[in-house]
N, C-alpha and C positions, 0 to 999 in steps of 0.2 A: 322317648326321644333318642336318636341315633346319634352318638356323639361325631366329634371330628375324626378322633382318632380310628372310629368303626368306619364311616364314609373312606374316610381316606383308604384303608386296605381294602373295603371291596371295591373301588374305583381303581386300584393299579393290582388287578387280577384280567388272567385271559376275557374271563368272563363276565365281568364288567361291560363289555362291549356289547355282544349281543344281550344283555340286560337292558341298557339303555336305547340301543335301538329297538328292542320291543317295546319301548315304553314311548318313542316316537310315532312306530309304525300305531300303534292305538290309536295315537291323537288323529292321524292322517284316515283310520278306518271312520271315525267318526268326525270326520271333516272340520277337526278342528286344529290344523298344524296351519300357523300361517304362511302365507307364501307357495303354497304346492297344494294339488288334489293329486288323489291316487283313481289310477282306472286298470284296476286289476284285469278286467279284460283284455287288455294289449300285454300280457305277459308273453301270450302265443309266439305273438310277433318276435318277442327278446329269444324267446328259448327257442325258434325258429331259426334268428340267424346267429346265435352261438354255437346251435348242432352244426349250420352249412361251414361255419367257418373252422368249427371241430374236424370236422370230417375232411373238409380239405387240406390243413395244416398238418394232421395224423391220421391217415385214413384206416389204419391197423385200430385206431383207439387208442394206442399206445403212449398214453400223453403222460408227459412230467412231470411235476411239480413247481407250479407256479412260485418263480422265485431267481434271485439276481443270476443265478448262472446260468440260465436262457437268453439273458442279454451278453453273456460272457460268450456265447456262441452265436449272434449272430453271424449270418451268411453259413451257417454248419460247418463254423469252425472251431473247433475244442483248444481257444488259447490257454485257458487253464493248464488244461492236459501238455500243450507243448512248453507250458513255463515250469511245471513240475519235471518234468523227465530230462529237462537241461540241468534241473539242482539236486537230483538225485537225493531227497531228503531220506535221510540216515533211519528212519521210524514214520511208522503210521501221525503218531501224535505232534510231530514235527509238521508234516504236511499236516493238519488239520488244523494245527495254528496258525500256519500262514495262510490257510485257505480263509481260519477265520478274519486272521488281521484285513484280508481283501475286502470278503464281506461287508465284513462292518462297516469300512471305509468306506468303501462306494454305495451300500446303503445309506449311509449320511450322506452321500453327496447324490443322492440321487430324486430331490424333490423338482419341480417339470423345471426343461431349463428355457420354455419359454418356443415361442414358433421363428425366431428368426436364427436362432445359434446352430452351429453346424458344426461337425469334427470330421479330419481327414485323417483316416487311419493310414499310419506310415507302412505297415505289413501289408496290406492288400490295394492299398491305393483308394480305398472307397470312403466315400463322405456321408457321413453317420448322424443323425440326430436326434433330439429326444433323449429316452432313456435308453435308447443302445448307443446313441453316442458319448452320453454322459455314463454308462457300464465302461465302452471300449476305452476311452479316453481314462479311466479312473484305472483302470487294469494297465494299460503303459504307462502311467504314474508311478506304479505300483511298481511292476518289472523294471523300471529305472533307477528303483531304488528311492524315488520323491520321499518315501515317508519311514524309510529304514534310519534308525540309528547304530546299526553296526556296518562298516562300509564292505565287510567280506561276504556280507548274507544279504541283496540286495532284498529278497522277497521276504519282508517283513515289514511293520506299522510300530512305532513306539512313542507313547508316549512325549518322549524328551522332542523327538521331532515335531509332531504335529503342535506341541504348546506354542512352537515359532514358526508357522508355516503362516507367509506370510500373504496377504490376495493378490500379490501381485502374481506370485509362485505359480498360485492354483490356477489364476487368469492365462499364465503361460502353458501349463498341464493341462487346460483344457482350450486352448488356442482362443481363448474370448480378448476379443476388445471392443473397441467403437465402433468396427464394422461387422465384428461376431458378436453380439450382447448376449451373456448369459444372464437368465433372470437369477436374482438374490447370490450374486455371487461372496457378498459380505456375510451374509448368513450364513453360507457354508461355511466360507473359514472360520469364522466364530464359532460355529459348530465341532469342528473339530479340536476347537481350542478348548472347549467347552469338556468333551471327549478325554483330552490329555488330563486335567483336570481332574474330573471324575477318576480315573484311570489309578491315580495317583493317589487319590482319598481311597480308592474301593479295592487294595491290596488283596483283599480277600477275595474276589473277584476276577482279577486279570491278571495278577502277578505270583500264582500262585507257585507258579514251574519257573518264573523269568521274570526278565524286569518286566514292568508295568506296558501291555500290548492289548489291542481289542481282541486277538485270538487267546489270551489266556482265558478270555470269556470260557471258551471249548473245554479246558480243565476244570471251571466249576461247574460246568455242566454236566461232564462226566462222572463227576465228586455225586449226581442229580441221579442217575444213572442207575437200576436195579437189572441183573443179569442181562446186560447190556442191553437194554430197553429203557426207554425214556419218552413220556409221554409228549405230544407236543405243547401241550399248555404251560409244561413247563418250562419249556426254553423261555416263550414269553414272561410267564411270572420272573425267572430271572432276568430277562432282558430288560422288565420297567424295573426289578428292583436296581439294579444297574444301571440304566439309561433314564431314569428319569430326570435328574438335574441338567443334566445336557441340553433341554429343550428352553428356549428363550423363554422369557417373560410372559407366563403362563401363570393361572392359577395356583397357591399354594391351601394345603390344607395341615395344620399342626406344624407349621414352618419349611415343611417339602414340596418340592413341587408335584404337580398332578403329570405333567407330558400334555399329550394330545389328548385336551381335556376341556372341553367348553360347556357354558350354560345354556339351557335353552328357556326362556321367561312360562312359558306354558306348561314346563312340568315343575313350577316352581307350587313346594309345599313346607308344612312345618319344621321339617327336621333341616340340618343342617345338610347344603350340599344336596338335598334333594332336586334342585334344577339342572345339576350335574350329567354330561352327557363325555363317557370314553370313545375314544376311537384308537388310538395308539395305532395308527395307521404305518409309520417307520418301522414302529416296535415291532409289530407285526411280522412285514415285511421282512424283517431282519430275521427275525426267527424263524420262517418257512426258509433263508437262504442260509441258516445256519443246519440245514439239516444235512446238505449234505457234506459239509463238514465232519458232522457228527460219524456220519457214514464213513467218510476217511477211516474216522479214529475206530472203527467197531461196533458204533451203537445203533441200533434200529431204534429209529421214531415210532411210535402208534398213537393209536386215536389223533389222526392227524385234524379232523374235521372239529379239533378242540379248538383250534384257532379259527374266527371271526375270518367273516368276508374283510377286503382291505376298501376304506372309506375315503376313495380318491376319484380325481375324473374322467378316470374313459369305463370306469362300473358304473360311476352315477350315471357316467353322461348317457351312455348306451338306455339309461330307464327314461332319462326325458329326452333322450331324442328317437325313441319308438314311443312315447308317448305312457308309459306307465306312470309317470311322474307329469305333471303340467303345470307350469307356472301359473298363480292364478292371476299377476300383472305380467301381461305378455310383457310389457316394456322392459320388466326385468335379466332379460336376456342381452339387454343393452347395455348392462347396468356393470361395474365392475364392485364385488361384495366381499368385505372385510370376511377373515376366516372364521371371527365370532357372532355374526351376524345371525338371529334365526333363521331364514333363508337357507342360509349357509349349513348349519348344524342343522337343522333338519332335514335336509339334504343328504348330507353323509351321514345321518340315523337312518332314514328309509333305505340308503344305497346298500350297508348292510343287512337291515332286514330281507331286504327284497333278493339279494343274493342268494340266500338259503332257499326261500323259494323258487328261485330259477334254477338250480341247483338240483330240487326235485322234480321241473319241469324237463329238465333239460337228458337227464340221468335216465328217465321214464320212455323219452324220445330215440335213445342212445338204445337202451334193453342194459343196463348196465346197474349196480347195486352201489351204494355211497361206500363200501367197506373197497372196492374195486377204481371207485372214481372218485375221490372224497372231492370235497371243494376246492382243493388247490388244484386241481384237474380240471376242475370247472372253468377256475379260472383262467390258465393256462392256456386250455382248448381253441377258443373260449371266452368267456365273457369281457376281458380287456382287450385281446383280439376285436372283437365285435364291436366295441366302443370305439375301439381306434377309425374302424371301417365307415362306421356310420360317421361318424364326425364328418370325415375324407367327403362323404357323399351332399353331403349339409352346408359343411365350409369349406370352403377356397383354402382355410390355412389350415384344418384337422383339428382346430381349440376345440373347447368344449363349448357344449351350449350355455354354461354360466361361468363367468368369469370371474375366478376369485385373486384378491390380492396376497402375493405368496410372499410369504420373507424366507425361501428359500429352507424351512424345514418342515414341513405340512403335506404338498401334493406332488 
């Protein structure tokens, strides 16, 4: 029998992920995931229109890495770039910390903010939504100094501030009210309170160089770090051991929290935590946008394709709305579904499986090798591109084809 204490550490590992969604995709080959069939013959279709929309967005091939600072450029404009070269940071490792404190930041504040909220960016005049408006809007927060507690060095994240960052603040930072609603605006601020928190307990972590900052993350990862190479799995392994208490009212195992971590009733068996299903979708997230931080500071990532597909909905959605994925109660498309719902978790289990497979579909289509194009390229390209498009084509408002209920730190 696998104790708690064993479940627990391989559940907050990279690897966890695609573990457990293998163990979804199973059920669905043998048609027994409730809620969803799989028709792997409609993959053509997905890895169809992610090459068309690859190839249009970078016709070179030349694609990024899927990750918060493609949202820090939309419209091809490198704010980043223009916030660093006005503060003329003294060292590499200085800019990397404050690239990290950004990061982080706007990575917790960037779960959907819902189809009716909007941001007008004051530099360009254009009105932003989603998750580039919730990027842009989290980046002028940032350069204003919203979540600096030193008032000479606006561009930083500390701790001491964010513990009292209040929703009205953020509702103002990100221009929401009764006529902008932002979805789970409460849960972000709690989030980041959540953040300060942690921040403050995990000295060893963030505060290694300075006080307690989301970019001191960058110095224990560097501490990670072998002739400046660092694998990408392990940004994540540090990023859940760091960020897992931050995530609201979630499962615990041995008194900790799990993160982005639910059950699914069909893979339940004898041992403990066997119906266990990871996604650490944020966690993730954060760690493909901590990379180029990393870069800042001197260190090359590898094995980037160590990190899991991201278990959100414009990947899912793009599988059931080309039809890889099919509800087996159409009605359910009507239906608004808790984040623990089976539905739901199996859901974002096949969204990651099915990733990697498209991934070799797509990569095959391309003439291109994964060591050249790894998944976050894919993505990038690419498959959340392509989800977005299909939505746009489906629905009038771009949602997804299943509608889940968000408290603001999940999708």
């Amino acid at each position: 029998m696998t104790s708690e204490r064993e479940t627990y550490a391989a559940l907050m590992q990279a690897g966890a992920v695609r573990a457990g969604a293998a163990r979804i995709f199973a059920l669905a080959e043998a048609g027994a995931l409730p809620g969803l069939t799989l028709h792997l013959d409609r993959l053509d279709e997905a890895a169809d229109r992610v090459v068309a929309v690859t190839k249009a967005r970078y016709p070179d091939l030349s694609v990024p890495l899927h990750s918060r600072w493609r949202h820090f450029e939309t419209g091809g404009l490198d704010r980043w770039g223009m916030l660093a070269a006005a503060r003329e940071f003294s060292n590499p490792r200085q800019a990397a910390r404050a690239a990290g404190d950004l990061a982080v930041v706007s990575v917790l504040l960037d779960a959907g903010a819902g189809p009716a909220w909007r941001y007008r960016e004051e530099l360009t005049g254009e009105t932003l939504a989603r998750s580039e408006g919730l990027a842009v809007a989290s980046l002028a927060m940032f350069a204003g100094g919203m979540f600096s507690g030193v008032p000479a060095d606006p561009l930083r994240a500390d701790a001491v501030v964010l513990a009292r960052l209040t929703e009205e603040e953020l509702a103002g930072g990100l221009q929401a009210g009764p006529d902008n609603p932002v979805v789970g605006l409460a849960g972000r601020t709690q989030l980041l309170a959540r953040l300060a928190h942690v921040m403050e307990n995990r000295r060893d972590l963030f505060a290694i160089e300075d006080d307690p900052r989301p970019g001191g993350l960058i110095d224990a990862l560097l501490a990670e770090a072998r002739d400046d190479m660092l694998p990408a799995a392990t940004i994540l392994d540090v990023v859940l051991d760091g960020l897992a208490p931050v995530f609201p009212g979630r499962i615990e195992l041995i008194g900790l929290p799990l993160g982005d971590t639910w059950p699914h009733p069909s893979l339940a068996g004898p041992d403990v935590g066997s119906d266990l299903v990871a996604f650490h979708k944020l966690s993730t997230w954060l760690a493909l946008s901590l990379i180029e931080p990393l870069d800042l500071a001197g260190v090359t990532v590898t094995d980037l394709d160590g990190l899991p597909g991201l278990a959100e909905y414009r990947n899912g959605g793009l599988f059931l709305d080309t039809g890889v994925l099919a509800l087996a109660d159409p009605a359910d498309a009507a239906r608004e579904h808790p984040v623990d719902s089976p539905l739901v978790v199996g859901w974002r289990g096949m969204t990651v499986a099915l990733l990697d497979l498209l991934a070799d579909a797509v990569r095959a289509r391309l003439g291109v090798g994964a060591a050249a194009f790894p998944l976050a390229c894919v993505l990038e390209g690419g498959s959340w591109a392509a989800g977005r498009a299909i939505a746009y084509e489906r629905r009038a408002d771009g949602g997804p084809p299943l509608s889940v209920e968000s408290d603001g730190t999940v999708f």
